[in-house]
C-alpha positions in Angstrom: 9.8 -14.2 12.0 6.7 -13.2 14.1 3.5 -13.3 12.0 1.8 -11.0 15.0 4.2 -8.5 16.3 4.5 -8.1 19.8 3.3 -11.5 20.5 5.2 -14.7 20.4 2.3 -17.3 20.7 -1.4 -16.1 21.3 -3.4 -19.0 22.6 -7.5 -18.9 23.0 -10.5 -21.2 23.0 -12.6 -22.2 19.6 -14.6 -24.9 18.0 -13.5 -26.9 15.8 -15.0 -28.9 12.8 -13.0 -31.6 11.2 -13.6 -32.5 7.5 -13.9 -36.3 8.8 -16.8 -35.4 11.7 -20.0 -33.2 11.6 -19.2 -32.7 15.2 -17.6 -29.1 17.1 -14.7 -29.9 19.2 -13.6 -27.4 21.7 -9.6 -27.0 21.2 -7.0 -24.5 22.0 -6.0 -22.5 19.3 -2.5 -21.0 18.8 -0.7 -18.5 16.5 2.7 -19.1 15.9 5.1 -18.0 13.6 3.5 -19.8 10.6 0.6 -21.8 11.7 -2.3 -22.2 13.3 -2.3 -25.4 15.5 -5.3 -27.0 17.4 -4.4 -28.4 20.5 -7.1 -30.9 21.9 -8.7 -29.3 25.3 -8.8 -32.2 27.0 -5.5 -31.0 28.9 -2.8 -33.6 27.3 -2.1 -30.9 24.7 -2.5 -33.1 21.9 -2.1 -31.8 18.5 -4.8 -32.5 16.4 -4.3 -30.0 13.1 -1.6 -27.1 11.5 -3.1 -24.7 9.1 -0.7 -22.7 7.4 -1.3 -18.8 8.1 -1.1 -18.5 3.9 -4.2 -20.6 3.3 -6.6 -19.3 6.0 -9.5 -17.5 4.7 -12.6 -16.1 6.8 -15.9 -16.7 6.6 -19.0 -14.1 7.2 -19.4 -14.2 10.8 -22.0 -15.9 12.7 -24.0 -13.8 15.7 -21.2 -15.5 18.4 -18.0 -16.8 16.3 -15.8 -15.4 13.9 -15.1 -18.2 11.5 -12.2 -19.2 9.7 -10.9 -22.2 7.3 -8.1 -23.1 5.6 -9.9 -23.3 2.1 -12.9 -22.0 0.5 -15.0 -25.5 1.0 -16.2 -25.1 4.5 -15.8 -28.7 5.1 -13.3 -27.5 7.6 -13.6 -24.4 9.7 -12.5 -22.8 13.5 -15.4 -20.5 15.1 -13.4 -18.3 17.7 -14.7 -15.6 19.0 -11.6 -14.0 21.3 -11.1 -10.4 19.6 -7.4 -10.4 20.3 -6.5 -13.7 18.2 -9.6 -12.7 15.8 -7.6 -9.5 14.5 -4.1 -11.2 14.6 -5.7 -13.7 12.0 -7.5 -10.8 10.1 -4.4 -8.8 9.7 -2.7 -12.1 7.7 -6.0 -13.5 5.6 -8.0 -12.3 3.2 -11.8 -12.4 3.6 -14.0 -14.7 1.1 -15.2 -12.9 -1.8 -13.5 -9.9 -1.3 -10.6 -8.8 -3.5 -7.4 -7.5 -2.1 -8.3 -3.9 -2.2 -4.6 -2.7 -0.5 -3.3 -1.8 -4.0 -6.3 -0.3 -5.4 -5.7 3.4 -6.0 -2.4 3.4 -5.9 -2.3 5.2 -9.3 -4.4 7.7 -8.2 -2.2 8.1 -5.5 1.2 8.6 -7.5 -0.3 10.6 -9.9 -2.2 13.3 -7.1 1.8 13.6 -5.5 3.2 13.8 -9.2 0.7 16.5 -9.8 1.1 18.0 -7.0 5.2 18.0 -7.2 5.1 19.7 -10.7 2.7 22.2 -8.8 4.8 22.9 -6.8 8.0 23.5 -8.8 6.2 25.1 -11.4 5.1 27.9 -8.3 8.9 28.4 -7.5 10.1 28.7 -10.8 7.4 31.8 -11.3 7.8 33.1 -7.8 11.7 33.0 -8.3 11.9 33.8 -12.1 13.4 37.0 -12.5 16.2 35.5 -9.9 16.6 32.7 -12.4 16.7 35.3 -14.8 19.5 37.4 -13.7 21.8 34.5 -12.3 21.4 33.3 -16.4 22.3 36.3 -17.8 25.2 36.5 -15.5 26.7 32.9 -16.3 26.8 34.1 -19.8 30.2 36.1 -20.5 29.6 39.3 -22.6 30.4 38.2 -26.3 28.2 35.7 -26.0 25.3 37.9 -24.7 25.7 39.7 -28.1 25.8 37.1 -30.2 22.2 35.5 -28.6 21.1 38.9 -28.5 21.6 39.4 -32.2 20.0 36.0 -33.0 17.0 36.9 -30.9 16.7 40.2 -33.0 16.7 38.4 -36.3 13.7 35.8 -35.5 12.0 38.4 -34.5 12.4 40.2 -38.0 12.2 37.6 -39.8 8.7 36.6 -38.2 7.4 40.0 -38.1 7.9 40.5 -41.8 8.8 44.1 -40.6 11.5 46.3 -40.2 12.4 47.5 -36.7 13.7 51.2 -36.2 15.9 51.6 -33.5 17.9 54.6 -33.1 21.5 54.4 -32.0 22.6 56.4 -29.2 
């Protein structure tokens, strides 16, 4: 799997702080599939730390670096400031102190669409309703037609409390 797509490795430049020295080293930074490692600069390609792409969080930004670390101490940070590699780390960590705010709204999201899908369906029902209507009445044979008919005519004397006249032709 390819944590960036469309890149295999993206290499750039940063400093890095150890939690062992109070010192910046310049190193060679590289996103791979599932780590960021720091190669030492010095040319021999030395590998001096893996940070698991899970763990990384970033740091408010100085005026020059973007900084990142692999937990929320500090004691250990990279300050890169190559835009490229910057947004591939972005798009996989979470900035400190901010909550994951992909799923907010989602309800309000569903529930616009679900309102808007009964909107909708509710418009064709009225704007085809006497279509409905007919292709009803002729799925029902003609006894049966009676019968409902004859039913529908006593609720509605039995709720009117009143007698109906209707002449027979």
């Amino acid at each position: 799997m390819i944590a960036f797509p469309g890149y295999v490795i993206l290499e750039c430049e940063g400093l890095w702080q150890s939690p062992e020295t109070t010192t910046k080293q310049s190193v060679i930074v590289k996103y791979g599939s599932d780590t960021l490692t720091f190669l030492s600069s010095d040319g021999t390609g030395t590998v001096l730390r893996h940070w698991s792409l899970d763990t990384i969080i970033e740091h408010p930004p100085s005026e020059y670096y973007y900084c990142f670390s692999p937990d929320s101490s500090g004691n250990e940070f990279i300050l890169i400031n190559d835009d490229l590699m910057v947004n591939a780390i972005r798009d996989l960590v979470q900035v400190e102190g901010e909550e994951d705010k992909k799923n907010k709204g989602n309800f309000w999201k569903f529930f616009g669409k679900f309102i808007a899908l009964i909107l909708v369906m509710v418009g064709i029902t009225y704007f085809y309703s006497d279509y409905i209507g007919q292709n009803i009445a002729r799925a029902i044979v003609g006894p049966k037609r009676a019968e409902i008919g004859e039913t529908i005519y006593a609720n509605i004397l039995e709720l009117g409390n009143s007698e109906c006249l209707v002449e027979d032709t």
